[in-house]
TORTI-567491 format. One line per 2 residues: number of its first residue (from 1); their letters; for each residue x negated, y negated, z negated of N, C-alpha, C, O, CB. Coordinates in steps of 0.02 Angstrom, whole numbers, padded with zeros to 5 digits. Atoms other than C-alpha are relative to their C-alpha. Glycine has a CB too. Layout:
BEGIN
NUM> a> X/Y/Z/X/Y/Z/X/Y/Z/X/Y/Z/X/Y/Z ~ ... .
END
This chain:
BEGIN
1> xx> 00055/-00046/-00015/00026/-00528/-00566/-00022/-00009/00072/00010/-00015/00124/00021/00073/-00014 ~ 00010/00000/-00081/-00076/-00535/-00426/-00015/00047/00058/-00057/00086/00037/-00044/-00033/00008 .
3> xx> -00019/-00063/-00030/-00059/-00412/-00285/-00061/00021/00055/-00109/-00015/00067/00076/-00009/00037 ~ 00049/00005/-00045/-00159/-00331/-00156/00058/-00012/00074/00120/-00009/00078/-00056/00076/-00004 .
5> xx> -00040/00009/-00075/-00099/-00361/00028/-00036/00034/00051/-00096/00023/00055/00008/-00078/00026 ~ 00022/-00016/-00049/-00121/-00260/00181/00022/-00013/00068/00072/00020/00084/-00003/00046/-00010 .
7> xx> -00033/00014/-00064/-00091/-00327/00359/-00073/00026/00056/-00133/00014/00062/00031/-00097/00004 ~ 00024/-00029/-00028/-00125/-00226/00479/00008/-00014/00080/00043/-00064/00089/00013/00049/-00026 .
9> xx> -00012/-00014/-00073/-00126/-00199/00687/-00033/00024/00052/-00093/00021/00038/00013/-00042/00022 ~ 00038/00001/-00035/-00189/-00153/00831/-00032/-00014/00031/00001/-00061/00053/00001/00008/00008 .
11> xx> 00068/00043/-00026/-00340/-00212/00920/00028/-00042/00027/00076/-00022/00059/-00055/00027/00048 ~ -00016/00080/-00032/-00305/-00384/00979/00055/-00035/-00027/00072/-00090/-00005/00017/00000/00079 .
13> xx> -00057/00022/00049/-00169/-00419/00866/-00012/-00072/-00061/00026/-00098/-00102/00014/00073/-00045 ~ -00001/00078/00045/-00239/-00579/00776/-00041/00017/-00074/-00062/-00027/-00111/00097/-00031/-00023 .
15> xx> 00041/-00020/00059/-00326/-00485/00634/-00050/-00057/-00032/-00034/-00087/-00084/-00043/00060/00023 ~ 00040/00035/00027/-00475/-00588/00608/00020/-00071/-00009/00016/-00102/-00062/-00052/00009/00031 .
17> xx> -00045/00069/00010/-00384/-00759/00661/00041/00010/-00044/00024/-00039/-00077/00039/-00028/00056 ~ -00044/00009/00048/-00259/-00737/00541/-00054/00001/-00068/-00058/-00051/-00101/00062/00059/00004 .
19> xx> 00046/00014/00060/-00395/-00698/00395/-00030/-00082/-00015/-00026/-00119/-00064/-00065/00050/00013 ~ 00052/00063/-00007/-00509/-00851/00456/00061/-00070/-00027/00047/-00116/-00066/-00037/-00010/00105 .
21> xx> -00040/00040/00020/-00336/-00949/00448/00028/-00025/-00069/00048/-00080/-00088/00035/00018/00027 ~ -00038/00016/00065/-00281/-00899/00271/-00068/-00019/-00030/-00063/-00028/-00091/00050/00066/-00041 .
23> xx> 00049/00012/00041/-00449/-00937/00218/-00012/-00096/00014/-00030/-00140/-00026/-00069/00060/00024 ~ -00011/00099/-00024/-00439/-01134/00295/00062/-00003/-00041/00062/-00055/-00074/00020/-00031/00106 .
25> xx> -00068/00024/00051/-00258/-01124/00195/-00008/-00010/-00052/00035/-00041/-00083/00051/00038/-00012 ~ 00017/00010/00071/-00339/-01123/00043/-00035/-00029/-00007/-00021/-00065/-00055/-00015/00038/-00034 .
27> xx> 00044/00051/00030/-00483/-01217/00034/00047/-00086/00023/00055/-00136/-00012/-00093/00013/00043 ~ -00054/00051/-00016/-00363/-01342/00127/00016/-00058/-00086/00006/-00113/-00111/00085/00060/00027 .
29> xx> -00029/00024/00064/-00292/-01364/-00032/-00052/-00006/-00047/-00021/-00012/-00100/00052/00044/-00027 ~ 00051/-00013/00067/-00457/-01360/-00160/-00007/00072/-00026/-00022/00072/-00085/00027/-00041/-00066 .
31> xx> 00007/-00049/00022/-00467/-01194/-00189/-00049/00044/00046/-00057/00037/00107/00060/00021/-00013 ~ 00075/-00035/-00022/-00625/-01061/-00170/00029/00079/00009/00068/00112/-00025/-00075/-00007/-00072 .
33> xx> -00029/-00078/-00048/-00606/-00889/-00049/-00065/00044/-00017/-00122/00022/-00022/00013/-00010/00110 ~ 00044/-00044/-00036/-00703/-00762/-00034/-00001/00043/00052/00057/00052/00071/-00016/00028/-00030 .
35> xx> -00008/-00005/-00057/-00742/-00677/00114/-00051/00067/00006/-00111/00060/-00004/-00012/-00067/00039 ~ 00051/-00071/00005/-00815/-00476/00133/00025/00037/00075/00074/00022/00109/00022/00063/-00085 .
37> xx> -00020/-00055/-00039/-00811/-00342/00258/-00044/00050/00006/-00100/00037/-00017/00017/-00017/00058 ~ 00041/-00049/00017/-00888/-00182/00274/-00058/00000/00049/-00048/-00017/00107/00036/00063/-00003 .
39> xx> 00077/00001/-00032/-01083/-00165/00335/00006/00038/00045/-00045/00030/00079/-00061/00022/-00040 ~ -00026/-00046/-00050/-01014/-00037/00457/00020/-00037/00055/00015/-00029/00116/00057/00041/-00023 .
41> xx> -00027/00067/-00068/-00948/-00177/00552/-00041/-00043/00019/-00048/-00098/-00006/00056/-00054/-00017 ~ 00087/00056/-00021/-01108/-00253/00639/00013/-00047/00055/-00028/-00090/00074/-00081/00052/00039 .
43> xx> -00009/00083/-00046/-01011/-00372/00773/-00010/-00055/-00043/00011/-00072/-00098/00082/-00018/00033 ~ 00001/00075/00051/-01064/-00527/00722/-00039/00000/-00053/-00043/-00048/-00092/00068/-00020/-00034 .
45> xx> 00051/-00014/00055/-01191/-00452/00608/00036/-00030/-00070/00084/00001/-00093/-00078/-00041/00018 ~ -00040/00009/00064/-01139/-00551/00441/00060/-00073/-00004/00086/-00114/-00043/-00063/-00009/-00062 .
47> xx> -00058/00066/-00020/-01025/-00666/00530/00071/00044/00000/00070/00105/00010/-00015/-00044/00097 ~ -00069/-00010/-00046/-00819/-00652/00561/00001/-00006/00060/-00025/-00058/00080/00049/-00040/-00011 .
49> xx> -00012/00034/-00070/-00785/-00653/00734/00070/00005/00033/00101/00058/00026/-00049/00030/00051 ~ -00070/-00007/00004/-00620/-00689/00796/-00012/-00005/00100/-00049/-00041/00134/00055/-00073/-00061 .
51> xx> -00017/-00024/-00067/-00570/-00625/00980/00011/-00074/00047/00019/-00068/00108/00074/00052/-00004 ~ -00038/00044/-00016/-00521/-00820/01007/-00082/-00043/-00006/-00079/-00102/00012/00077/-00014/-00049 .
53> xx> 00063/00028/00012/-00710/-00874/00974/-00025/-00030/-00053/-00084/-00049/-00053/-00010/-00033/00035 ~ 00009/00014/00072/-00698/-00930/00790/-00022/00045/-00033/00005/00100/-00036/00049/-00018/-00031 .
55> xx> 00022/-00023/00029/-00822/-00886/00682/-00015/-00018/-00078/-00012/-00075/-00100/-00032/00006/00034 ~ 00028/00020/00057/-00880/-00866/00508/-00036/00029/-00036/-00026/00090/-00044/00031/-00014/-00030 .
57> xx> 00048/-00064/00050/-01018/-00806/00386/00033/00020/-00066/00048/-00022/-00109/-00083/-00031/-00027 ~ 00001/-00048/00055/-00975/-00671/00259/-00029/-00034/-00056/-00083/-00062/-00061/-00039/00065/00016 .
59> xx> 00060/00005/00082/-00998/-00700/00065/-00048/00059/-00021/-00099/00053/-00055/00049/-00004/-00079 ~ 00036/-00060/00026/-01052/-00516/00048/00033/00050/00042/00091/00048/00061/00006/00015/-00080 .
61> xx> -00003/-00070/-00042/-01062/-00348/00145/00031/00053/-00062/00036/00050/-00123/-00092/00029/00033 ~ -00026/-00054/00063/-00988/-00195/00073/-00031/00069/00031/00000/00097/00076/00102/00006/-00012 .
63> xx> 00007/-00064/-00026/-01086/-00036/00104/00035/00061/-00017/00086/00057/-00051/-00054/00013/-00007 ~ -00052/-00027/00040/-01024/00116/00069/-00011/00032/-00058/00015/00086/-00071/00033/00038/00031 .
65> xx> 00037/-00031/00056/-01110/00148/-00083/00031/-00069/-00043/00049/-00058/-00101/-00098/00016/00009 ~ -00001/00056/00037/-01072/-00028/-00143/00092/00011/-00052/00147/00029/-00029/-00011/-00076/00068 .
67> xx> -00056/00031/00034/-00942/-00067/-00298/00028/-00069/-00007/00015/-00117/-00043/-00008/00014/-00051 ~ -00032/00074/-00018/-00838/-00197/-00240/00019/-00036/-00058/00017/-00097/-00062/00066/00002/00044 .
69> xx> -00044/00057/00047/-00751/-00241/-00405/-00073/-00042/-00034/-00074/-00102/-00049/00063/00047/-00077 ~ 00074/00012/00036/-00951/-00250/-00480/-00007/-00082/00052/00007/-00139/00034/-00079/00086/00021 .
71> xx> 00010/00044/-00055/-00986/-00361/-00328/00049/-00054/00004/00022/-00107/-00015/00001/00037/00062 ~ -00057/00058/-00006/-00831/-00480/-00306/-00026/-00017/-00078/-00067/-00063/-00083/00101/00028/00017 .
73> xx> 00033/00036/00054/-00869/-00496/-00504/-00059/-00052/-00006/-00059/-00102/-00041/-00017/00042/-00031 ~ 00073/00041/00004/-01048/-00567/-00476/00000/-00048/00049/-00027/-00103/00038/-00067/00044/00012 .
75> xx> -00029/00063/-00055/-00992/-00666/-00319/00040/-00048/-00039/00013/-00103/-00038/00053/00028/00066 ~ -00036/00036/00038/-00870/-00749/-00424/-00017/-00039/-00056/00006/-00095/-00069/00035/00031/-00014 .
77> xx> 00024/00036/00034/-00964/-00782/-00556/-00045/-00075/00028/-00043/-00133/00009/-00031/00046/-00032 ~ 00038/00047/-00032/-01079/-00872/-00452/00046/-00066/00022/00033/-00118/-00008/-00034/00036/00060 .
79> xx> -00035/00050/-00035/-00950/-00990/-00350/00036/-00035/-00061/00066/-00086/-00044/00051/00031/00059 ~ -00033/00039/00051/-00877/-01046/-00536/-00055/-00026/-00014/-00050/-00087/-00008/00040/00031/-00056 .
81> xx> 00050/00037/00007/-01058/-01087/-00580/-00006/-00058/00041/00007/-00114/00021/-00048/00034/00005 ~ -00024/00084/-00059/-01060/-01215/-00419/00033/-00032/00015/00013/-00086/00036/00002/-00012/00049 .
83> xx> -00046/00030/-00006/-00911/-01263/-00400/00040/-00007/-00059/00090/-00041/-00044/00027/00021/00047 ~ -00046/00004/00075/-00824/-01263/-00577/00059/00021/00026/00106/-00004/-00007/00011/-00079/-00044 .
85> xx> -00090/-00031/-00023/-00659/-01182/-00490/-00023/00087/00035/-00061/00121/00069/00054/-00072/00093 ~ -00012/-00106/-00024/-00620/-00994/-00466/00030/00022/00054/00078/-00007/00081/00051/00050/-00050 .
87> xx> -00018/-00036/-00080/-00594/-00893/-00318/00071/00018/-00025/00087/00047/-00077/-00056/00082/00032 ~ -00054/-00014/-00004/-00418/-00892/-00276/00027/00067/00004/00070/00099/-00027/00014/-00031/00038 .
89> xx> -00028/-00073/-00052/-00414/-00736/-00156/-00073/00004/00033/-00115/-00038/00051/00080/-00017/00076 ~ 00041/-00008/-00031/-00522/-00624/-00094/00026/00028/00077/00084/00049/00080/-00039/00036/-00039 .
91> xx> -00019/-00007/-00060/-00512/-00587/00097/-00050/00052/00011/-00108/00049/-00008/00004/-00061/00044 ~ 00055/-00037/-00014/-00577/-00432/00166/00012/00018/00085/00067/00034/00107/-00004/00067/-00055 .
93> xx> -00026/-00006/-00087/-00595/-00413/00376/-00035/00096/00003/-00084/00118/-00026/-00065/-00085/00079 ~ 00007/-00070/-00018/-00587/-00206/00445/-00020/00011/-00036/-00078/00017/-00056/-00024/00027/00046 .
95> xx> -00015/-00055/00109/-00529/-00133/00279/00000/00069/00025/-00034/00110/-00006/00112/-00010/-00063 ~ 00009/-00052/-00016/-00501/00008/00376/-00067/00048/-00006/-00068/00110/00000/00018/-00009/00048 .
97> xx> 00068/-00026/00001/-00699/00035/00354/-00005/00031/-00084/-00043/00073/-00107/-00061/-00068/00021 ~ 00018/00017/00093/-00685/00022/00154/00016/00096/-00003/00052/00128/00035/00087/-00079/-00067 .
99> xx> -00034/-00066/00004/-00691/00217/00066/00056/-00021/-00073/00056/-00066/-00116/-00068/00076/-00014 ~ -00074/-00002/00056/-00515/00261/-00046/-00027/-00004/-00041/00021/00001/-00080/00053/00057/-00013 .
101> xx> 00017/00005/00072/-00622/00242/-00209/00003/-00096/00025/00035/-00134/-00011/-00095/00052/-00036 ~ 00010/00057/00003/-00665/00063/-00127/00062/-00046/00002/00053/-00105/-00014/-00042/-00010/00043 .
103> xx> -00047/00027/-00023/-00485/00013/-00081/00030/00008/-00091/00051/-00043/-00118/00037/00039/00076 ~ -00013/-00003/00078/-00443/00074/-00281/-00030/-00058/-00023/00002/-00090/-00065/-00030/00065/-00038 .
105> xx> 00023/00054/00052/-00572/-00067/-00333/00029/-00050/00021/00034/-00091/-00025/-00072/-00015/-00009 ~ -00021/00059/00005/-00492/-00200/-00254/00072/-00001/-00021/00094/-00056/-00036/-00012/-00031/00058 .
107> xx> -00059/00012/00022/-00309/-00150/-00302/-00021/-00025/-00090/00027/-00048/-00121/00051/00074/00017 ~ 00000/-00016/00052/-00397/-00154/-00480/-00040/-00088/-00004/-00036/-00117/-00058/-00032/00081/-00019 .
109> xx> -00013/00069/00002/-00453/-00341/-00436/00069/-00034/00003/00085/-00089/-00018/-00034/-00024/00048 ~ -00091/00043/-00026/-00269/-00388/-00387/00027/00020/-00084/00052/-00015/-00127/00072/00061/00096 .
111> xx> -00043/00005/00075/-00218/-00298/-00545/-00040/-00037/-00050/-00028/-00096/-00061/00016/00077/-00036 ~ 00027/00013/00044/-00337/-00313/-00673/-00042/-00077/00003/-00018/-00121/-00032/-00032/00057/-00009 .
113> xx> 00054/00069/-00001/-00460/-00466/-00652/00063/-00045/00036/00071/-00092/-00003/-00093/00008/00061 ~ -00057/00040/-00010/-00295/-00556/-00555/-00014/-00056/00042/-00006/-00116/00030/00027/-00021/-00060 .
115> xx> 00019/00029/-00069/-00350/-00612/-00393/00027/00035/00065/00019/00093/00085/-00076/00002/00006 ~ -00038/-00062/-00060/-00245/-00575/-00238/-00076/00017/00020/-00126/-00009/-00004/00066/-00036/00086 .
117> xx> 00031/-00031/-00035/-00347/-00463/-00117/00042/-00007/00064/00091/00030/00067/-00014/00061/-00027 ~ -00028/-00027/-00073/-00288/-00482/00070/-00039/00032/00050/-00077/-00006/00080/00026/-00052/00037 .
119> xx> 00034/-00048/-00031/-00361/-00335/00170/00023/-00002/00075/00081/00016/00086/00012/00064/-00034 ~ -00015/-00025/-00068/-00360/-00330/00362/-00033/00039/00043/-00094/00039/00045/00008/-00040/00031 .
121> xx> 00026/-00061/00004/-00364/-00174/00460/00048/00001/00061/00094/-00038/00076/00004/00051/-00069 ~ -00042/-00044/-00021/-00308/-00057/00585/00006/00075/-00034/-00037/00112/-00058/-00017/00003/00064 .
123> xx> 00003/-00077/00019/-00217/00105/00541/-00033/00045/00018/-00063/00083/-00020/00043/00027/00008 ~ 00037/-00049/-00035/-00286/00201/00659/-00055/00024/00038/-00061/-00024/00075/00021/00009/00019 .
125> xx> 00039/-00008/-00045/-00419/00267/00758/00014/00015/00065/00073/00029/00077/-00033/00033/-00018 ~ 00001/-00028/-00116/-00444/00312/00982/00047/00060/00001/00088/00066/00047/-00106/00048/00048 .
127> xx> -00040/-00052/-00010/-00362/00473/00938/00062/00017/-00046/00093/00069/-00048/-00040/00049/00000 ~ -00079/00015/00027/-00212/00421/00831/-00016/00040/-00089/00026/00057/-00131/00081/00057/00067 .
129> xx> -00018/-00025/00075/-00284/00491/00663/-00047/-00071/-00039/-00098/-00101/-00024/-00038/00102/-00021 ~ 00011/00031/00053/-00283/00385/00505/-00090/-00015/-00043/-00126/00020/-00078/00049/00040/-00039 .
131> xx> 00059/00012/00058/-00437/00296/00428/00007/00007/-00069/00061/-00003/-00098/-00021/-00063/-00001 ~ -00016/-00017/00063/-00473/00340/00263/00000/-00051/-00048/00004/-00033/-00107/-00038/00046/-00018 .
133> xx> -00009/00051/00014/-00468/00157/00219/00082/-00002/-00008/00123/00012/-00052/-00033/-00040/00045 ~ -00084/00007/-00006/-00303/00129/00269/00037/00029/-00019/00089/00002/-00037/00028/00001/00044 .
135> xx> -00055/-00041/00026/-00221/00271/00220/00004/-00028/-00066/00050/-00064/-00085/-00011/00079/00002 ~ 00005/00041/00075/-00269/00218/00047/00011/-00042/-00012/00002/-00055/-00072/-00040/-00010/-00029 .
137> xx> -00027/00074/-00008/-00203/00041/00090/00050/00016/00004/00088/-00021/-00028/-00016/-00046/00050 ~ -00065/-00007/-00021/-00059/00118/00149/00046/00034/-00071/00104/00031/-00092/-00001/00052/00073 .
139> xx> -00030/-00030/00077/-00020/00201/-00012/00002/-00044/-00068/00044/-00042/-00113/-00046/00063/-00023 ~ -00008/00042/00068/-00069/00075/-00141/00003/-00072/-00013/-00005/-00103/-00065/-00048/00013/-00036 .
141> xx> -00023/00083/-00002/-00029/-00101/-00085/00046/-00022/-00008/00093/-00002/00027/-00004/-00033/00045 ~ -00068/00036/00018/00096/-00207/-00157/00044/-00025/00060/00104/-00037/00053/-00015/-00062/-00045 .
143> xx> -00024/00050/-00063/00125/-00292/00035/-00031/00037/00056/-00092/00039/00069/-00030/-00086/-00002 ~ 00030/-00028/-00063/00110/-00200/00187/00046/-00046/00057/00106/-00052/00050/00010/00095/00007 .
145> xx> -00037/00029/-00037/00142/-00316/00356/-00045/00016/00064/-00106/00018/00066/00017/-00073/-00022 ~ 00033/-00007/-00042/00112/-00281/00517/-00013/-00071/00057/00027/-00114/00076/00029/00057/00022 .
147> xx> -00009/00046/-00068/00047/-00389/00655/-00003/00005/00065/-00062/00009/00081/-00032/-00037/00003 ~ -00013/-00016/-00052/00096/-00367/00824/-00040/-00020/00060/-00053/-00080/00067/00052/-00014/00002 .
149> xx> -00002/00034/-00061/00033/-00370/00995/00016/00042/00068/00044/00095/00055/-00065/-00034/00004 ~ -00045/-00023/-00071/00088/-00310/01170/-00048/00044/00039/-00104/00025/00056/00027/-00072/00056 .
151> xx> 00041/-00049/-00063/00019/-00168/01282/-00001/-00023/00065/00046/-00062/00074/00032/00072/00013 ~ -00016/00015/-00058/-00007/-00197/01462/00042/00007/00037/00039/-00009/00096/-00025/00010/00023 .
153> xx> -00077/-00025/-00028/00161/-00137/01497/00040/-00052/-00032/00101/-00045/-00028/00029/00085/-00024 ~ -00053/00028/00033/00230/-00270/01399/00020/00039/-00049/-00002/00009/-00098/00050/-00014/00038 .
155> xx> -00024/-00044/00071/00294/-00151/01263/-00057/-00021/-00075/-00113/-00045/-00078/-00011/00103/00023 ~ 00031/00011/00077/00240/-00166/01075/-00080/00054/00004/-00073/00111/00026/00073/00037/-00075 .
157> xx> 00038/-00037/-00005/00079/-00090/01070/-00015/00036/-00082/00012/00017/-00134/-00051/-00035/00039 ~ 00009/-00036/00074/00018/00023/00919/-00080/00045/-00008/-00111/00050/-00060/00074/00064/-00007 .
159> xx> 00047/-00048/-00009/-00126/00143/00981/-00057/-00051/00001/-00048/-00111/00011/00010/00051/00064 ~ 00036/00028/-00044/-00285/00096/01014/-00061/00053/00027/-00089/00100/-00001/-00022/-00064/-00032 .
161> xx> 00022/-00056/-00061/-00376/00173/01173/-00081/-00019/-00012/-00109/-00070/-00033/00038/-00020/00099 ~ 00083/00023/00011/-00561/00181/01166/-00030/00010/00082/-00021/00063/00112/-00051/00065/-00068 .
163> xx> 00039/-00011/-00069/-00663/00151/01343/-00066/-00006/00015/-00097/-00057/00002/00019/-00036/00042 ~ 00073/-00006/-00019/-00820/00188/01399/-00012/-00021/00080/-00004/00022/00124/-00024/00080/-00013 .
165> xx> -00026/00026/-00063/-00826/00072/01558/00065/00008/00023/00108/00005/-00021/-00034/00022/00044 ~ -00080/-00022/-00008/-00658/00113/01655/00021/00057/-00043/00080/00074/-00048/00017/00023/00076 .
167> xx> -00017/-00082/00010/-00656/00273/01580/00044/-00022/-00057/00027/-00073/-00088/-00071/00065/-00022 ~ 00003/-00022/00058/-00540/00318/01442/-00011/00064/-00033/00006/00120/-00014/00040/-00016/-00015 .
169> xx> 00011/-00058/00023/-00605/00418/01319/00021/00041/-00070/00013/00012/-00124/-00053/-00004/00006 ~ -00065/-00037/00070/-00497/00550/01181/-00064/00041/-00050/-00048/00063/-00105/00083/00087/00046 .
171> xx> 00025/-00023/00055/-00651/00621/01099/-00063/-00026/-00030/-00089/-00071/00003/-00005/00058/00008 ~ 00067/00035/00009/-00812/00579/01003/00025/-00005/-00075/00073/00025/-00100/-00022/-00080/00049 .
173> xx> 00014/-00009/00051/-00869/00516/00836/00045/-00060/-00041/00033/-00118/-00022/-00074/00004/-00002 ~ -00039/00059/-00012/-00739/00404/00755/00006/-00083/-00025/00054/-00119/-00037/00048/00023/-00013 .
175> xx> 00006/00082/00010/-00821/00230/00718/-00060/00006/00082/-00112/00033/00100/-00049/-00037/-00108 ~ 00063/00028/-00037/-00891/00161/00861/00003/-00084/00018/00046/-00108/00056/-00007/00044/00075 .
177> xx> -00022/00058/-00001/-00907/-00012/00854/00010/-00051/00105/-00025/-00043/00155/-00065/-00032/-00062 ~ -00031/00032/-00065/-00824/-00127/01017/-00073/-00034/00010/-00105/-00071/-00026/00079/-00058/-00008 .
179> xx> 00065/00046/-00001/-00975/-00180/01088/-00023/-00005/00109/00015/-00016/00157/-00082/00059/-00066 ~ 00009/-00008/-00066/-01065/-00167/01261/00020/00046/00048/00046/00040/00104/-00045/00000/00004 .
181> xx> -00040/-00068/-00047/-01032/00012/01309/00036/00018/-00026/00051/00069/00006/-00026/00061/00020 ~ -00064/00008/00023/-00874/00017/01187/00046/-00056/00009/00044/-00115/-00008/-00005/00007/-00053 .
183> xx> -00051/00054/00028/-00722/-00048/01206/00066/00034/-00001/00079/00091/00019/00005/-00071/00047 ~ -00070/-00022/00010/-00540/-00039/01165/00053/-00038/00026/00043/-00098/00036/00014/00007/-00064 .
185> xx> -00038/00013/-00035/-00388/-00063/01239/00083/00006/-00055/00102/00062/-00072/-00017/00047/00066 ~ -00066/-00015/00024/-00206/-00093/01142/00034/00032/00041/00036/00007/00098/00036/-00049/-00017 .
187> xx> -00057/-00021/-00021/-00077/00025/01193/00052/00015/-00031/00058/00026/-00091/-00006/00037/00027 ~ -00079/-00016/00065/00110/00059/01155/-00021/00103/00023/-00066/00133/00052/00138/-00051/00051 .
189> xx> 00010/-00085/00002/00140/00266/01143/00004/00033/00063/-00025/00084/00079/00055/00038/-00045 ~ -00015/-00036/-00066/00209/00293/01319/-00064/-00022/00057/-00070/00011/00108/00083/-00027/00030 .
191> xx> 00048/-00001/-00035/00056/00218/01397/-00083/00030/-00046/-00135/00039/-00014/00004/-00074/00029 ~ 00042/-00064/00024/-00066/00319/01282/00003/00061/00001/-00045/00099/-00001/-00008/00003/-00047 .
193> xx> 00005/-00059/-00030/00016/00464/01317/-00021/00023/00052/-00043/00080/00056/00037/00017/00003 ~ 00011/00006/-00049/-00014/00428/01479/-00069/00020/00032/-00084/00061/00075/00018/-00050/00004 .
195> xx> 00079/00007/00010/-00194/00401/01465/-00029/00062/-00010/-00068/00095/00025/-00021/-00042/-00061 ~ 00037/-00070/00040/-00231/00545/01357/00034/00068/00029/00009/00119/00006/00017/-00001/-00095 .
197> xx> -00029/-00042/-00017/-00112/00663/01452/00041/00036/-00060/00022/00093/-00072/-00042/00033/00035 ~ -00033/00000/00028/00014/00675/01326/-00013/00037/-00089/00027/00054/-00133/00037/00017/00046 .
199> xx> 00038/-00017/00064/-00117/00729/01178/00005/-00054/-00030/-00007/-00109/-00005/-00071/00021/00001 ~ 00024/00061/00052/-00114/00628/01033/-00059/00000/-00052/-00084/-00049/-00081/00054/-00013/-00043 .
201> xx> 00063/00005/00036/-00253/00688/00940/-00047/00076/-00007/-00036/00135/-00023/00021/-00029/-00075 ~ 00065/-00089/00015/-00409/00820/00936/-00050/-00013/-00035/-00109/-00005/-00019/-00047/00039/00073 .
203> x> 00077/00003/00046/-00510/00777/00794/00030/00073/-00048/-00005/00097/-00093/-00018/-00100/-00066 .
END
C-alpha cells in the first residue's frame, strides 16, 4: 500500500531542496512526479524555489477551494496520455497551506488510487500555534520525519520568528508570505523565548 509522508521543519531546514531532490530521484530512474503546492504560496509564483537557488515549475496549484484527489486524477491522466508511464509520487511543497479536508484527499490518493504522497511543511506558525494543514498531517500520515536545522545559538532550532526589518514581531495575521517586508528567522525555544519575552503564543 502506498502511504502518505510528512516531513516537516523549520524555516531553512531543506524543505524545498529535499522535495526538488526526491523528485530528480525518480525521474532519475524513468519514472513520472508530480509536483503541487498551495496558491497561497506566491514566492516564485508557480515555480519551487529552494533557499539554495534551485528552481522549478509546479504541475498544478491547489487553491483552497480546489479538490486535490479530482485534480491529481486529471493531472495524471494526462502525463499517462504523453508519456505511457504513471506518476509514481506526488510531491506537495508548504502542505502546511493545504485545508484538513485537503490533507484527507491526498491520504485517500496514498490509500485508495495508490500513489505515495510526500508533503512538505512546517508545523507551525510566528506564534507557535499549529497550521491547520499540519495538524491534519500530523494526525493522519503513515511517516512523519523531521528535518533539522540550527538556531543562531547553535542549538536545534524549532520555532519560527517572523521579522519585519530588525524587528521581531509576536502578532498579526498568520500567513504572511517571506518576502520583502517579511521574513523569518529559525529559532530553538530558549532563543524565542527570548525574543518574544517568554510568551509563546497570543492568537
Amino acid at each position: 500500500m502506498a502511504k502518505l509522508y510528512f516531513r516537516y521543519g523549520a524555516m531553512n531546514s531543506g524543505k524545498s531542496t529535499s522535495m526538488l531532490q526526491a523528485a530528480y530521484n525518480y525521474e532519475e530512474r524513468g519514472q513520472q512526479v508530480l509536483i503541487a503546492k498551495p496558491a497561497i504560496d506566491t514566492k516564485g509564483d508557480l515555480q519551487i524555489v529552494s533557499r539554495l537557488g534551485v528552481t522549478r515549475d509546479v504541475d498544478f496549484l491547489i487553491a483552497p477551494d480546489t479538490d486535490v484527489r479530482q485534480e491529481f486524477a486529471d493531472r495524471r491522466d494526462q502525463v499517462v496520455l504523453d508519456t505511457g508511464v504513471d506518476v509514481s509520487c506526488l510531491l506537495i511543497d508548504e502542505a502546511q497551506f493545504l485545508t484538513p479536508e485537503q490533507v484527507d484527499d491526498v491520504l485517500r490518493i496514498a490509500i485508495m488510487d495508490g500513489v505515495p504522497v510526500i508533503a512538505y511543511g512546517i508545523r507551525s506558525d510566528f506564534q507557535t500555534a499549529g497550521f491547520p494543514g499540519s495538524i491534519r498531517l500530523l494526525e493522519v500520515a503513515h511517516s512523519l520525519e523531521e528535518l533539522k536545522t540550527i538556531c543562531r545559538c547553535g542549538r536545534k532550532a524549532i520555532f519560527n520568528a517572523r521579522k519585519i526589518g530588525d524587528r521581531y514581531v509576536f502578532d498579526g495575521a498568520q500567513v504572511a508570505i517571506d518576502g520583502e517586508d517579511v521574513t523569518y528567522e529559525s529559532l530553538c525555544g530558549a532563543c524565542y523565548l527570548e525574543e518574544s519575552h517568554g510568551v509563546l503564543s497570543r492568537s
